[in-house]
C-alpha positions in Angstrom: 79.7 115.4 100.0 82.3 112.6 99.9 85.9 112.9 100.5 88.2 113.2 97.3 91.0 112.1 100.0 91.0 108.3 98.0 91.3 110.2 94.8 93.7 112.7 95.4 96.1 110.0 97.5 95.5 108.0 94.1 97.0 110.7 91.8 100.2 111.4 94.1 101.1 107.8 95.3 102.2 105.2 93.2 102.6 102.0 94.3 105.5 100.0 92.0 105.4 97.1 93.8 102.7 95.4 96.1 103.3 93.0 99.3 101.1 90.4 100.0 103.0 90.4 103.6 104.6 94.2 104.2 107.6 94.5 106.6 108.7 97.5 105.1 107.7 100.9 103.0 109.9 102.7 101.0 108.6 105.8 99.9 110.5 107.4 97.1 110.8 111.4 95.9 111.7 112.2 92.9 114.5 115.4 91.8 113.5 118.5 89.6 111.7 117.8 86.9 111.6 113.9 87.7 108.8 111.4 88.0 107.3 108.4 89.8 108.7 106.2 86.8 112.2 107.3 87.6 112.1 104.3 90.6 110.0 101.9 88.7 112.8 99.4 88.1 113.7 99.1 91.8 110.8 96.5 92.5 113.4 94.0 90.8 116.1 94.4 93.3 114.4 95.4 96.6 114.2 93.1 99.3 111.1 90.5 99.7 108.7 92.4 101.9 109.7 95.8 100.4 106.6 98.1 99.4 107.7 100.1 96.9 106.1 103.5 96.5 107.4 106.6 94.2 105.5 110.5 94.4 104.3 111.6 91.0 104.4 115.1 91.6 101.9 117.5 89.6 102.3 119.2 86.3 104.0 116.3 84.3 103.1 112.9 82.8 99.3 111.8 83.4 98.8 114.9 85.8 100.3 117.2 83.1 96.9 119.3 83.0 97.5 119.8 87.0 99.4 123.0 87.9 103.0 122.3 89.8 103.7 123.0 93.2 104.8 126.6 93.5 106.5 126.3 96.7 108.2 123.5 99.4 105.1 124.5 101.9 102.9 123.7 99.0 104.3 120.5 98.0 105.4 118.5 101.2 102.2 118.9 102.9 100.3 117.4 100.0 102.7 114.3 100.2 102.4 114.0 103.8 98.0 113.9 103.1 98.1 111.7 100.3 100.5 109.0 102.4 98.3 108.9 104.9 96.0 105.7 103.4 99.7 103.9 103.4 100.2 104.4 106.4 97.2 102.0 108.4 99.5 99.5 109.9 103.0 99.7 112.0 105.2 98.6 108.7 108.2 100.8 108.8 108.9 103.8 106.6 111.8 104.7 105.0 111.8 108.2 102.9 114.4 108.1 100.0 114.9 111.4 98.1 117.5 112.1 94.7 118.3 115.6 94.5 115.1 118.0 95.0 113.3 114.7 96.3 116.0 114.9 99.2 114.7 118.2 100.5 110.7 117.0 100.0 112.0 113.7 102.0 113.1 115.6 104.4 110.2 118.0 105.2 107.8 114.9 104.9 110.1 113.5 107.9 109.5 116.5 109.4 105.8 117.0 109.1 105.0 113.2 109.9 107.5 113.7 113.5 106.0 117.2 114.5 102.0 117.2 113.1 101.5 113.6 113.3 103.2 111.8 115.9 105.4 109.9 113.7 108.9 109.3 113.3 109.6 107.4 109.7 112.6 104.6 110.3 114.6 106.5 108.0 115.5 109.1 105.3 117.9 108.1 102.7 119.1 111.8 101.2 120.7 111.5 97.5 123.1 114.1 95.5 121.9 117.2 97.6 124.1 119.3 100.5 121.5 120.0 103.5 118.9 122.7 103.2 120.1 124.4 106.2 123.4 125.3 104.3 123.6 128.6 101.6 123.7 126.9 97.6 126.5 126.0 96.6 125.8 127.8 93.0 123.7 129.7 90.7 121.0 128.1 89.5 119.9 128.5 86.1 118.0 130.9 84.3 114.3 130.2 83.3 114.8 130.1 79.3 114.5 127.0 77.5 118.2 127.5 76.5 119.5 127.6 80.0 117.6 125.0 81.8 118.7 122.5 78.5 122.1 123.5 79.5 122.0 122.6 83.1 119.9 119.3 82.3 122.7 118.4 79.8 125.0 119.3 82.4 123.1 117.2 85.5 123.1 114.2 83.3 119.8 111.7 83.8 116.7 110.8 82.3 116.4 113.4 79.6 117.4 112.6 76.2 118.0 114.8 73.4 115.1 113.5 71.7 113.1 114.9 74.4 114.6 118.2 74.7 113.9 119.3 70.4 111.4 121.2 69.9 108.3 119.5 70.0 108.8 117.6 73.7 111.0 120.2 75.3 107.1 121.9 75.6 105.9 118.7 77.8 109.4 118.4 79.7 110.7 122.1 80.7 107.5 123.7 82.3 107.7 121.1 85.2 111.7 122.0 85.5 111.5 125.7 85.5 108.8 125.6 87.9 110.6 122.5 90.4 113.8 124.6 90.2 112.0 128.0 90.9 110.6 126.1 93.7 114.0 124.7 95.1 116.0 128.3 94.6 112.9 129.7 97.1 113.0 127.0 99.6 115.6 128.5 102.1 114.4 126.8 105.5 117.5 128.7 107.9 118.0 128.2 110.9 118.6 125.0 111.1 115.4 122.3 112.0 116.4 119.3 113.0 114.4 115.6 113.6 115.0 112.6 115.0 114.9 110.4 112.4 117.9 108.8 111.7 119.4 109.7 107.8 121.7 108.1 105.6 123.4 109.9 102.7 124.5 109.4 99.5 126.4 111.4 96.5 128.8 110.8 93.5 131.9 111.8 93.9 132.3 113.7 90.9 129.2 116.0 91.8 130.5 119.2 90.9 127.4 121.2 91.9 126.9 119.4 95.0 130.1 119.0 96.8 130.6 115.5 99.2 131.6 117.3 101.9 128.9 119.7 102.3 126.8 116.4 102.2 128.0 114.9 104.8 126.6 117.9 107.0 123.2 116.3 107.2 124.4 114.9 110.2 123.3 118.1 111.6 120.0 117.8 110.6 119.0 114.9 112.6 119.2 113.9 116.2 119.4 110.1 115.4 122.0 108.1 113.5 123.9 109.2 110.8 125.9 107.5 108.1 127.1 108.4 104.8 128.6 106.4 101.2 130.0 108.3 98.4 129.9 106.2 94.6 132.2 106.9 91.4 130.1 109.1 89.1 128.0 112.9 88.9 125.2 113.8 89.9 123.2 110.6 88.7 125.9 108.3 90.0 122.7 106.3 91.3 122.5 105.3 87.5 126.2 104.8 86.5 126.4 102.5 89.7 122.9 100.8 90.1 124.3 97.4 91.5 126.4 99.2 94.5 123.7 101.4 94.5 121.2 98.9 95.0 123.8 97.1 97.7 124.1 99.8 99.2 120.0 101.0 99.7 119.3 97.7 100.4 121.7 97.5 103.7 120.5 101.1 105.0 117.0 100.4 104.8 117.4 96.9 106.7 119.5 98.8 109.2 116.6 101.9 109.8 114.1 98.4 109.7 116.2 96.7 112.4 116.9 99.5 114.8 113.1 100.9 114.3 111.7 97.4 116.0 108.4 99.1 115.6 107.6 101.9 113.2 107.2 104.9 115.9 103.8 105.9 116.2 101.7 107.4 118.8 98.2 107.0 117.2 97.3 110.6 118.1 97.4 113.7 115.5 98.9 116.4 117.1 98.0 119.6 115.7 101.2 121.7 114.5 
């Protein structure tokens, strides 16, 4: 029977913008509720060589028929598979993640260093405090009233258009379920890896506090810096250009110091 590896990498990987000549990868996880598209516009202000690639996580958009992931141990190992056709050639890997996608980055990092042998040049963490630390709130309820209110709240890419009756049915079953799936995914004690992170936030984050951001530095045994931006928690759209500055230096700094993308060529078993 053939593989539906191909298939399945397909429906999970997007690529937003193809290299002729790759030098680097930038792998991009979307936050709750989020979607590949969310990243789409980056291809115009990425570096030339950049491989842009975005997650399109199940349950929403053309895989709306597709159940979501119910759980973290669900969901990053299913990234990790469907990467692995990207990943034929030493071209470095950077992992960005807004949000949710900042804990998803981060186990990918983690899978890829301890179940096969490689360490990605970088993980660029957005608008979320480590997942070793407690929350720093409640999250929401599950009704359509309450997870409206905390999207209103959170700021982003829904609308009001799209939360009336009528949308809010193709929008908030992917929400409830991502943010069920970040309230259980409590990963104490502490893991680190070696991959060196960068992080960033908006200062006026009020449900994710800058200085409990800057304790990813604990997560990782390589390099660590940080950047904080004027805005909430989607400063990374009230700020695109110094945004886009500022991605652009960290992923030519993980490029730099990872002269090779690390990579033993053997699958360990975990």
């Amino acid at each position: 029977m053939p593989s539906d590896r191909p298939a399945a990498g397909a429906s999970w990987i997007r690529r937003n913008r193809r290299c002729r000549d790759v030098r680097i990868r930038l792998l991009c996880l979307p936050h709750a509720g989020g979607t590949a598209s969310f990243y789409h516009s980056w291809a115009s202000w990425l570096p030339d060589g950049t491989e842009l690639l975005s997650v399109q996580y199940p349950g929403r958009q053309d895989r709306i028929s597709e159940p979501c992931a119910s759980t973290m141990e669900d969901l990053a190992p299913q990234v990790v598979q469907a990467l692995q056709p990207h990943l034929d050639d030493d071209s470095p890997l950077v992992l960005f993640g807004h949000s949710m996608g900042a804990w998803v980055a981060f186990e990918v990092a983690r899978i890829l260093e301890m179940s096969y042998a490689r360490r990605p040049a970088g993980l660029i963490v957005s608008a979320q405090i480590p997942p070793h630390l407690p929350p720093e709130r409640e999250w929401p309820g599950e009704s359509d009233e309450e997870l409206i209110a905390e999207l209103r709240r959170t700021g982003g890419t829904y609308s009001d258009p799209m939360l009336q009756p009528g949308l809010r049915e193709l929008v908030l079953p992917a929400v409830r379920a991502d943010f069920r799936l970040v309230q259980e995914y409590s990963p104490q004690p502490l893991r680190r890896i070696s991959t060196s992170i960068t992080a960033f936030a908006g200062v006026d984050d009020a449900g994710v506090p800058w200085n409990r951001v800057a304790e990813w530095q604990d997560a990782t045994t390589g390099t660590f810096t940080s950047h904080t931006f004027p805005g909430g928690h989607f400063y990374l759209l009230e700020q695109e250009q110094e945004f886009a500055q500022q991605v652009n230096r960290a992923i030519r700094r993980m490029a730099g110091n990872s002269a090779t993308y690390s990579h033993t060529g053997q699958h360990a078993d975990s």
